[in-house]
C-alpha positions in Angstrom: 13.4 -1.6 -1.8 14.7 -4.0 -4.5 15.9 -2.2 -8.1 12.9 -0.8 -10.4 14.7 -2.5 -13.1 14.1 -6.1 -11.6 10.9 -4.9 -10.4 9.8 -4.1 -13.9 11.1 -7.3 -15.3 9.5 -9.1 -12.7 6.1 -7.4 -13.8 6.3 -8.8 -16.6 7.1 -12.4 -16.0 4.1 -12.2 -13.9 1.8 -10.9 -16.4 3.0 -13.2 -19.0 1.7 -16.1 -17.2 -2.0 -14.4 -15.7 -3.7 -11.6 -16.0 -3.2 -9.2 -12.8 -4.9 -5.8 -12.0 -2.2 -3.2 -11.4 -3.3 -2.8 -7.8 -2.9 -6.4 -7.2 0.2 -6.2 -8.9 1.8 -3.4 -7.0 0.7 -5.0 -3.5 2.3 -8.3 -5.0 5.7 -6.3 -5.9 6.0 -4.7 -2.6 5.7 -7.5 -0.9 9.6 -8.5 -1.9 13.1 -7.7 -1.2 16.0 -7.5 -3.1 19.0 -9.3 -2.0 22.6 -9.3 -3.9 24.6 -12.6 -3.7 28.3 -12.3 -5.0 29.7 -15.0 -6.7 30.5 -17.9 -4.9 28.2 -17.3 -1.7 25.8 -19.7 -0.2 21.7 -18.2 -0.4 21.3 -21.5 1.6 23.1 -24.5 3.2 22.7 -27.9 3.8 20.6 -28.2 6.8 18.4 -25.4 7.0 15.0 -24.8 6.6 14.3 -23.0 3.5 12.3 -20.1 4.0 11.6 -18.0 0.8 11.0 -18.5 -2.9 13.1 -16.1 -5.2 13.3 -14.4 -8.5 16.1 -14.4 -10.1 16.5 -10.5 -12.0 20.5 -11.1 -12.9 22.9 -13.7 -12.8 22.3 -17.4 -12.1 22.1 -20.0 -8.9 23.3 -23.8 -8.6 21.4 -26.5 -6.7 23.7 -29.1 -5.2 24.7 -31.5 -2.2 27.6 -33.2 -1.0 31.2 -31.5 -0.1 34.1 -30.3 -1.5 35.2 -32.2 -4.0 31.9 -34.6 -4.0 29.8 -32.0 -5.1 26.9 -33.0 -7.4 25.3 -30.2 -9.4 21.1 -31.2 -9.4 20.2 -28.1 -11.6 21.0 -24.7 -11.9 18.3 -21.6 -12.6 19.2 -18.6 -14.1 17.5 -15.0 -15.1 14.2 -14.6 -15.1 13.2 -17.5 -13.0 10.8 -18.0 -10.0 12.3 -21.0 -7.9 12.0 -22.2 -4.1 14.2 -25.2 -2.4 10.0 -26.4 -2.3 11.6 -29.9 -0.4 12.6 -28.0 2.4 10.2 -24.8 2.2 6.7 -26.9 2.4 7.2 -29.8 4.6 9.0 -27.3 6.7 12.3 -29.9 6.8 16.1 -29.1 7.2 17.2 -29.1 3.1 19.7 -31.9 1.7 20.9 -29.0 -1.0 23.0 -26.0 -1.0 22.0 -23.1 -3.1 25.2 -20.9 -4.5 25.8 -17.9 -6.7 27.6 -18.9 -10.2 28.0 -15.3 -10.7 27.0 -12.1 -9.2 22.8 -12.3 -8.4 20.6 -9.9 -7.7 17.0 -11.8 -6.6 13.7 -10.7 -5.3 12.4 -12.9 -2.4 9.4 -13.2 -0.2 9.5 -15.4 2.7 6.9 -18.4 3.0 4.1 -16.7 5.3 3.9 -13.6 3.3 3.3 -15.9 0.0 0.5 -17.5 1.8 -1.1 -14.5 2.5 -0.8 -13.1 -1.4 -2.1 -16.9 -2.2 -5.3 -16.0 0.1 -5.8 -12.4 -1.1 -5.4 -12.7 -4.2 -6.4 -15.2 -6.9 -4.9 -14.5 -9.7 -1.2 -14.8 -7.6 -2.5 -17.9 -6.6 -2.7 -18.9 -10.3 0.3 -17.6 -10.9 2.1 -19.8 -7.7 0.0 -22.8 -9.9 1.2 -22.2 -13.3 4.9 -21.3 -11.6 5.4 -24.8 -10.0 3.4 -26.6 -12.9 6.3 -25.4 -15.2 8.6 -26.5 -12.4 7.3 -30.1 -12.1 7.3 -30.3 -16.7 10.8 -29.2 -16.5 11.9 -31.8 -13.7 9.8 -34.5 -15.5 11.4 -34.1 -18.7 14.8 -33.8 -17.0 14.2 -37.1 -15.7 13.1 -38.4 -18.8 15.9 -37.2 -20.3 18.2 -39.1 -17.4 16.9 -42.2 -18.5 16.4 -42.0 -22.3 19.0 -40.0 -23.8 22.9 -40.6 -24.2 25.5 -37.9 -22.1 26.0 -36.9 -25.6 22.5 -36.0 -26.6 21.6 -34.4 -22.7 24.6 -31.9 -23.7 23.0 -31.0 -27.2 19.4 -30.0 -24.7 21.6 -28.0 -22.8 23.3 -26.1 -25.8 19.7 -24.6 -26.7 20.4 -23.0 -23.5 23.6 -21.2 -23.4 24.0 -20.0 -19.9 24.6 -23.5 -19.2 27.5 -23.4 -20.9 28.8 -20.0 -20.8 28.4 -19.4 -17.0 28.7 -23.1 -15.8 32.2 -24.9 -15.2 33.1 -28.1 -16.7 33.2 -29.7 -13.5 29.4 -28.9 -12.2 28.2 -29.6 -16.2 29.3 -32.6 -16.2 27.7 -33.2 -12.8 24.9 -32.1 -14.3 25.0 -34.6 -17.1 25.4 -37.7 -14.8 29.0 -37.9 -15.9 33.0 -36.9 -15.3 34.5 -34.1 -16.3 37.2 -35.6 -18.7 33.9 -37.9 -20.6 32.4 -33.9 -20.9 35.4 -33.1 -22.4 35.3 -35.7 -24.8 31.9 -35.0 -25.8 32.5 -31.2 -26.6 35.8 -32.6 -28.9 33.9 -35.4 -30.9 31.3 -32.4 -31.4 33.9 -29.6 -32.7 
């Protein structure tokens, strides 16, 4: 049984988006597990099938493909967000992304099926899927707005509003982040100071 403390904050990111009976809500809840990641630790790797959508109660979770030192950071979700590798996890496809721990994570996760099922049963956790992935899809297309109108410079500024970003992300996967090297990141932050 995951921690009551996600549990409760994952109450309440569900009712701030629809309004959900507290029977519905309690079915909903128990239909998840908890899972802890340490730092560092793949939730998913290149090549599998992605099988669950997560919450993310503490800590924080990078998106990224290629090896070793080729490693391109596509975005990274922190607390209190509701996330799924969804390119893998609908079309039922072997993912081209790995999904790591940038720190020590506790989630919440409910595998595909059993999300179906809620989806059927229950209408406002349908809604809730809806309004989930429709924040999902603003995010991405402003991100990729942002890709092709702003400078390195200003994309950086975006991501100071957030500070997580750069408090728990290195150099190296922010500036992969930001389409650019490391050492161009670097002199970013110094024109800035």
């Amino acid at each position: 049984m995951p921690h009551p403390p996600i549990l409760h904050h994952f109450a309440a990111f569900i009712r701030s988006r629809v309004a959900i009976g507290d029977e519905e809500l309690k079915a909903v809840l128990s239909a998840f597990t908890g899972l802890s990641i340490k730092k560092g630790a793949k939730l998913l790797r290149r090549g599998q099938v992605a099988n669950q959508y997560y919450y993310i109660g503490t800590g924080g979770l990078r998106l990224y493909y290629g090896e070793f030192d080729e490693q391109h950071t596509s975005w990274v979700f922190f607390q209190d967000e509701f996330f799924a590798e969804i390119s893998s996890l609908q079309p039922r496809l072997p993912t081209r992304f790995h999904i790591e721990a940038v720190e020590d994570t506790e989630l919440l996760a409910i595998d595909r099926e059993t999300m179906d099922a809620l989806y059927r049963r229950y209408p406002a956790w349908q809604e809730f899927g809806r309004k989930v992935w429709e924040e999902m899809c603003i995010r991405q297309v402003d991100q990729n707005l942002a890709y092709q109108t702003l400078s390195a410079r200003q994309m950086y500024e975006q991501l100071l509003r957030h500070p997580d970003f750069v408090q728990k992300i290195p150099v190296k996967q922010l500036a992969s982040i930001l389409g650019i090297t490391p050492n161009a990141l670097s002199r970013i932050r110094k024109e800035m100071r």
